[in-house]
N, C-alpha and C positions, 0 to 999 in steps of 0.2 A: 325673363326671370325664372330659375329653377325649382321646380317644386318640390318638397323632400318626401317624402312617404312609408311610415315607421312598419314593422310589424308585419312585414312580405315572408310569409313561411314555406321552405320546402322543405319536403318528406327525405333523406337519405337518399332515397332511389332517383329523387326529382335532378336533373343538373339545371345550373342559374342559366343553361338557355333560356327557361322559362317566365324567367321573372318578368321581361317585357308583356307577357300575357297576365300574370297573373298580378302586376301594378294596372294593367289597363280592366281588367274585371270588377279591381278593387278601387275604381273610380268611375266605371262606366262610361267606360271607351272601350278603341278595338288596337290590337298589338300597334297598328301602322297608326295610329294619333300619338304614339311614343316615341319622344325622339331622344338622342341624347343620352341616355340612361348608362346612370354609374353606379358603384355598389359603394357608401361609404361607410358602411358598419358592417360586421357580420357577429354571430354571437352562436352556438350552440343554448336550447333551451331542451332538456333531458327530464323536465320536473316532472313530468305525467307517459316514465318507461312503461310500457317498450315504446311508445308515441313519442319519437324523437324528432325534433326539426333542425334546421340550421333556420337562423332568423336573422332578416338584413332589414339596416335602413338602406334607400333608395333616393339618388337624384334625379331628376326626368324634365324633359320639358314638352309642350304641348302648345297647340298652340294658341289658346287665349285662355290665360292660366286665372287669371281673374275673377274668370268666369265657371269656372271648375272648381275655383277656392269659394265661390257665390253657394255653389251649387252642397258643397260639402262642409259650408260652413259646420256643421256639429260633428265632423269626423274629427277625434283628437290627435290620430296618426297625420294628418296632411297640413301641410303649414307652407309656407313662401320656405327653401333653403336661404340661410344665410353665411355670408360668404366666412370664410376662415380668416379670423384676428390671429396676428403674433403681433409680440411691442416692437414699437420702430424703436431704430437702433441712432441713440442721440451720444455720436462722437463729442470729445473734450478735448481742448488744450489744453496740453499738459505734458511738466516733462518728469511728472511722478513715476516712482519706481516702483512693480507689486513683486512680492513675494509669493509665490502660492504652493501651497506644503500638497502633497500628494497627489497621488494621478486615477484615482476614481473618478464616479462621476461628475461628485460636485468640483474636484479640485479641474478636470477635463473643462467641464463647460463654464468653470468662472473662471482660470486662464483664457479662453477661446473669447468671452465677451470682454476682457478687460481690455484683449490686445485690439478685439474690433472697435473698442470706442477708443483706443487712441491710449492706453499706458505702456511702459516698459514694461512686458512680462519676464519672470523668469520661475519655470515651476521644477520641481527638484520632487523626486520617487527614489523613497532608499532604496528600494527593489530592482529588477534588472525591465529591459523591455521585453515585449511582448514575444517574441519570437526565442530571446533565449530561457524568457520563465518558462515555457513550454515545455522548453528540453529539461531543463532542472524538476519541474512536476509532472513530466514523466520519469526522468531517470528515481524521483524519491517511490511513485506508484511502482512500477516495475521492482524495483531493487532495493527500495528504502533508504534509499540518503536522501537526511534531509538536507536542502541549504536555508539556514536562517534567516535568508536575508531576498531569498529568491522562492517563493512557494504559492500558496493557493490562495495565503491572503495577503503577500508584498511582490508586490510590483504593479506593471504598468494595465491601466485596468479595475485596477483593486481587486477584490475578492468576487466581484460581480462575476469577471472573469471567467472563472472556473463554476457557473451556476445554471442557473436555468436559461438567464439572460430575459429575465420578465420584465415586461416595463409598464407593467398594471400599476393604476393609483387612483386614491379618492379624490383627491386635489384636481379641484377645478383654476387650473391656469393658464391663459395664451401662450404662454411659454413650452408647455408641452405640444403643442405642435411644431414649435421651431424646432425643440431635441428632434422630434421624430424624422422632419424635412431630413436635418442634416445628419442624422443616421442611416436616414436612406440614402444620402449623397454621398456617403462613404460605403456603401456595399451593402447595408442591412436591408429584408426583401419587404418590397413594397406594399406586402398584406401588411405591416404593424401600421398603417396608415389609416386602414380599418376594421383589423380584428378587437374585438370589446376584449379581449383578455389575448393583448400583442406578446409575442416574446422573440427574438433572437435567435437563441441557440449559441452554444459557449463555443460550438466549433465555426462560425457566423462571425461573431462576436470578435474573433481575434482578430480575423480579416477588416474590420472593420475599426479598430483600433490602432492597425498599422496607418489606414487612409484620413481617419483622425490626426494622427499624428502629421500627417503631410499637412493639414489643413492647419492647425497651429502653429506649423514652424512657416508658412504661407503667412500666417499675421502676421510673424514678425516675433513668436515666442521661444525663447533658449528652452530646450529641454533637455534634463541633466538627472542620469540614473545613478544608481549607487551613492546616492545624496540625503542624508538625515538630518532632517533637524535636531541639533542637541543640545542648543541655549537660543535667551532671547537676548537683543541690544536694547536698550531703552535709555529715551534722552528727556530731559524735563519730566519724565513720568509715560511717554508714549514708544510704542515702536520705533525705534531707531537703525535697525538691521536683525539680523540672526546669527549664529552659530553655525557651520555647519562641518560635519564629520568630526566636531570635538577641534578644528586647530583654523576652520579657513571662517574668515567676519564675511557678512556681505551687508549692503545696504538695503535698506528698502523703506519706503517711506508708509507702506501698507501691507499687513500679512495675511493672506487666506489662510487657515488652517483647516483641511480636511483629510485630517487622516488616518480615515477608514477606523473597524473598532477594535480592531488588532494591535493596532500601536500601544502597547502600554509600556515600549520603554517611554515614548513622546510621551504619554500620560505623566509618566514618573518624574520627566524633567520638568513638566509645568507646575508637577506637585512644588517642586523645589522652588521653578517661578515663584510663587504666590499667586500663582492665574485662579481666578476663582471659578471653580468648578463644586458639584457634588453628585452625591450618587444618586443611579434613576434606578428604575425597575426593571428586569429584561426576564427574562424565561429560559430554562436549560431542560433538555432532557434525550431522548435518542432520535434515531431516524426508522422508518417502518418502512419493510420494504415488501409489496407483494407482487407478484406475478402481472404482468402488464393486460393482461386479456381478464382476469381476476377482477380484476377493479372495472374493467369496460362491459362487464358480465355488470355488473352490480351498477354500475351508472349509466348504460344503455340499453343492459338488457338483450345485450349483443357479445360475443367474445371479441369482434374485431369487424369494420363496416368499410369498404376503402373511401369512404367521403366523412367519414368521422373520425376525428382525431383520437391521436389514445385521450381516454377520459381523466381531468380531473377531480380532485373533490376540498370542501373546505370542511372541515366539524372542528366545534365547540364545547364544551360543557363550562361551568359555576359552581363548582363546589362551595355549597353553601355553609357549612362546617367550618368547614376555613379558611371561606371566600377566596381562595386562591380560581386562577383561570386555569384552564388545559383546555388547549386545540392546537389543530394540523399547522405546518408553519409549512413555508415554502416547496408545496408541493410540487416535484418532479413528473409529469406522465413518461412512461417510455425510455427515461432516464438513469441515472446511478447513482447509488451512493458514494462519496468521496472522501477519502482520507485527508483533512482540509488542516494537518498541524502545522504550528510555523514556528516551536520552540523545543528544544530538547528536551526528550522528557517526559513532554506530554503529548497528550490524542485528543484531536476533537474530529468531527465528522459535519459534513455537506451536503447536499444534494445537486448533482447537476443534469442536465438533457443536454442532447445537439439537435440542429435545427430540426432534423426529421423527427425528434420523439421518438425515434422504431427501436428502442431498446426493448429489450424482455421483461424486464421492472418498472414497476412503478417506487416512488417513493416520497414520502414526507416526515419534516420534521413532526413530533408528536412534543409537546414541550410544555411545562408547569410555571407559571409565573413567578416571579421570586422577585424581593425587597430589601432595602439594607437593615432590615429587622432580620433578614436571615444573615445577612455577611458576617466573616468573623472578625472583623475592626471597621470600626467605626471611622465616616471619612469616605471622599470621595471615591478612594482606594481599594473602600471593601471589595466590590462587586468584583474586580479582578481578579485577588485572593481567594475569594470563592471560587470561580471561573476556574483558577490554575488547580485549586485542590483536586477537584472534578475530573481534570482532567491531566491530571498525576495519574488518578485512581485508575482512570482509562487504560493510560499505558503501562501499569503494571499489569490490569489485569488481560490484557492481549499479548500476554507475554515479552514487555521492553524492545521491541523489535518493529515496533508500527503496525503489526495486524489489530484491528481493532475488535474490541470485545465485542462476543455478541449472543442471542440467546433467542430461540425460538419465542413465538409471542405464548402460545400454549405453555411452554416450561415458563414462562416468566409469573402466568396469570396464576400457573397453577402449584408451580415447582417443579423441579425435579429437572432431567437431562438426557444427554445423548443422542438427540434431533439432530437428523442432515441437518445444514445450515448451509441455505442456497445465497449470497450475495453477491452482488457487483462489485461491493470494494474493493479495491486494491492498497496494499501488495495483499492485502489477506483480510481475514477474519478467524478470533478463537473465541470456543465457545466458553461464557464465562457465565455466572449469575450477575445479571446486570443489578439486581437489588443489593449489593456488595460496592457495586461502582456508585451508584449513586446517593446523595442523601436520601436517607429514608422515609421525607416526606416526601420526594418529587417520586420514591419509586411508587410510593401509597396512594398518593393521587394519580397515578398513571393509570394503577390495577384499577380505583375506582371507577377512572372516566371512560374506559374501552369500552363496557356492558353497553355505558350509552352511545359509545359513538358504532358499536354493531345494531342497533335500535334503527340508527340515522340510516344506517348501512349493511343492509342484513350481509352477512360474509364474512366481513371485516376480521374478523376473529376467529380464525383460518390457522389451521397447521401449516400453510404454507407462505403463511407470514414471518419474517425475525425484525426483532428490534438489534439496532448496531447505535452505539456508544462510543463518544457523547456529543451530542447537540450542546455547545454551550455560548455562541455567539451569533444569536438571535439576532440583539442588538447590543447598542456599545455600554457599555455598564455606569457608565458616568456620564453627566452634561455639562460641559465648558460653556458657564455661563456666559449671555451677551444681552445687550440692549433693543428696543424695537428701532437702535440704525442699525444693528448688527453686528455692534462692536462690543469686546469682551466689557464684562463689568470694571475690569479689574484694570486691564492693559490696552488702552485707546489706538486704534491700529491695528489691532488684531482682529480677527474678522472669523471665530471660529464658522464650520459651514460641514454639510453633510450626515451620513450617518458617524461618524465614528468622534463629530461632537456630541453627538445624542440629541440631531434635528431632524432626522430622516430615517427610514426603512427601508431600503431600496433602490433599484437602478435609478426609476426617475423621479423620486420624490428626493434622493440625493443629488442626481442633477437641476433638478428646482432649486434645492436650495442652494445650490452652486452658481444659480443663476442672478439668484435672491442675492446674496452677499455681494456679487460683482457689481449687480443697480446702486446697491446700499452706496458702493465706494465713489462709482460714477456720477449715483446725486451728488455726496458728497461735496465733490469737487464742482460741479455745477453750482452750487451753493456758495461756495468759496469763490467761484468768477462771480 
């Protein structure tokens, strides 16, 4: 029986050769009573710089563990390990048909478990595959063309895609160890198994989406690009088929719908459905981008250590005044910022890393909460509207061309102009007054919340910081409502699922709930025999 052992600290300098000495100190034994020893957490702990550690849990065995667990009974670090749950996978008969609308994560792994328990899958991404979106979001960075239909937030992947590739979550589920196995079985590297704050990397991520792909069509799954949903069928009141490309029917007797929060033509044709949906809450505002050694100065205490990662960071504030939120949203370490547009027109902006984080920037979204008390029509619809004026405003003021606007963080706090402006984005950046681009609450709440978040973070508020314009798809602006089976309120067989129903935030709480919709369907039908 293996015993686990929390709260094993080494200094920067220390390497994990040591850990077998310093698990056997910390139980009172000698290195060679240690056998076995595996590292199944690691976590960076930074809170009391420049005293930086790296902090692991530990697996180990010995050899009468019983009696060590006697001996330690009041130690709250040392406990019996227990072994790793995932749900067993309970196949159906059955010669039902699924539909599953997009290729993020939730549409990825609730295709993948429908086809393992035994249904017809067939998943359809209006966007291109993975290898030629690449080419298309570079050719739009490099040179500014965009393609519609092929960019940072459509195609195969989703928007995850082009990101950090974080797969951090609060969600306690067995399930998320299955994501992870089989992320690792398609190329993704074997630390997210035990990093407390896992990630990818979007140049990681792509390789591993091709191998993905081999694993679905291995079930038994059609997979079909350049494919939208543009109506639904419905028979007696329930799903009956779909629409797709505006001319070709298909059948299906169950619909997954995830897709991603970009879709707002989809939005707009379910408006037409009667799918009953309304509007959520999400937050808009820019991305901050400072010097990568800047931020590990201020979080480690260090400009750069080669056994410490570039540093993260998370801030908050509460504007009590007018109870709106503002804090850091998907922080990049070592990463870029991205020109993430997928419509003419307009500009939004991203964050992404590659696996090594060794970029020269850091960067996070900085972002203000917002409500359909702010939208300007009322309806599930507003938040989009919002969303698109935002980011009108963007691309005019980057000069219609895709550079995106941008302003030192000093000219912004204080006014005024003519600051180098150092960024990563591509194809460009022009320097604009960002309190012009945005509504003039989210620019107001911004000025207010930086004093504190340089408080949390002495530095912060740095000449050699810019804000780039605009962060406006946090999250999806509206929820396609459904029931606790998972099925829409409105259209029986529908199954909306992920973030861009407005059920998720991310890589794997969208793949959860992609996981979630697929059980829903498979009871289901286990119900039904």
């Amino acid at each position: 029986m293996p015993l686990q052992l929390k709260e094993i600290r080494l200094t920067p300098e220390e390497g994990e050769e040591l850990l077998p000495a310093k698990v056997a100190h910390a139980v009172g034994l000698v290195p060679g009573q240690i056998h076995n020893l595996s590292i199944v957490r690691s976590a960076i702990d930074a809170r009391k710089k420049p005293k930086v550690y790296r902090v692991f849990t530990v697996e180990f065995e010995v050899r009468d563990e019983q009696q060590l667990l006697r001996r330690h009974q009041q130690n709250p670090h040392l406990k019996a390990a227990q072994p790793v749950k995932t749900p067993v996978l309970e196949p159906v008969r059955t010669a039902k048909r699924a539909l599953v609308v997009g290729m993020g994560p939730a549409g990825l792994f609730a295709a993948w478990h429908l086809a393992r328990c035994g249904l017809s899958v067939t998943l359809i991404e209006q966007g291109r595959g993975v290898e030629d979106r690449v080419k298309d979001v570079r050719s739009f960075w490099n040179e500014g063309i965009l393609d519609p239909q092929s960019n940072v937030q459509f195609g195969e992947g989703g928007a995850g895609t082009f990101s950090d590739g974080k797969l951090t979550t609060r969600i306690k589920h067995p399930g998320t160890r299955l994501i992870l196995d089989l992320l690792v079985r398609c190329g993704a590297p074997e630390e997210i198994l035990i990093q407390a704050k896992p990630h990818v990397g979007s140049d990681r991520l792509r390789l591993v989406l091709i191998k993905f792909r081999s694993e679905l069509q291995r079930a038994g799954v059609e997979v079909r690009y350049c494919t939208r949903l543009t109506g639904l069928v419905r028979h007696g009141g329930a799903i009956a088929g779909a629409v797709l490309n505006n001319h070709e029917d298909i059948g299906c007797d169950v619909l997954v719908l995830a897709p991603g929060h970009s879709a707002r033509e989809t939005y707009r044709m379910l408006e037409t459905a009667d799918v009953q949906m309304e509007a959520k809450p999400f937050a808009v505002g820019v991305r901050v981008e400072h010097p990568v050694e800047l931020i590990n100065q201020i979080q480690y205490g260090t400009p750069s250590h080669p056994r410490l990662p570039a540093a993260d960071y998370a801030l908050s504030w509460n504007d009590r005044e007018t109870g709106r939120g503002i804090y850091s949203f998907c922080m990049c370490p070592g990463g870029e910022v991205v020109n993430a547009s997928s419509a003419p027109g307009m500009l939004v902006v991203n964050g992404m890393s590659l696996r090594r984080r060794n970029g020269g920037y850091s960067n996070s979204a900085l972002v203000v909460t917002v409500g359909p008390a702010d939208f300007p029509l009322a309806g599930p619809g507003g938040g989009v509207l919002f969303q698109e004026e935002i980011e009108r405003s963007a691309f005019r003021a980057g000069g219609g061309n895709y550079c995106a606007p941008a302003q030192n963080l000093l000219a912004f706090l204080k006014g005024g102009g003519g600051q180098k402006l150092h960024s990563s984005c591509r194809p460009g950046v022009r320097e604009a007054d960002l309190g012009d681009v945005l509504p003039g609450f989210v620019s107001q709440a911004l000025r207010r919340a930086l004093p504190h978040f340089d408080r949390r973070m002495r530095g912060f508020i740095s000449a050699e910081a810019v804000l780039v314009a605009a962060e406006t798809r946090t999250s999806a602006p509206l929820r396609i409502l459904r029931g606790s089976d998972g099925q829409s309120l409105s259209h029986p067989g529908l199954y909306p699922a992920g973030e861009g129903a407005g059920y998720a935030g991310g890589i794997m709480s969208a793949a959860l709930d992609g996981l979630r919709s697929a059980q829903a369907i498979v009871e289901s039908i286990h119900r039904r025999n």
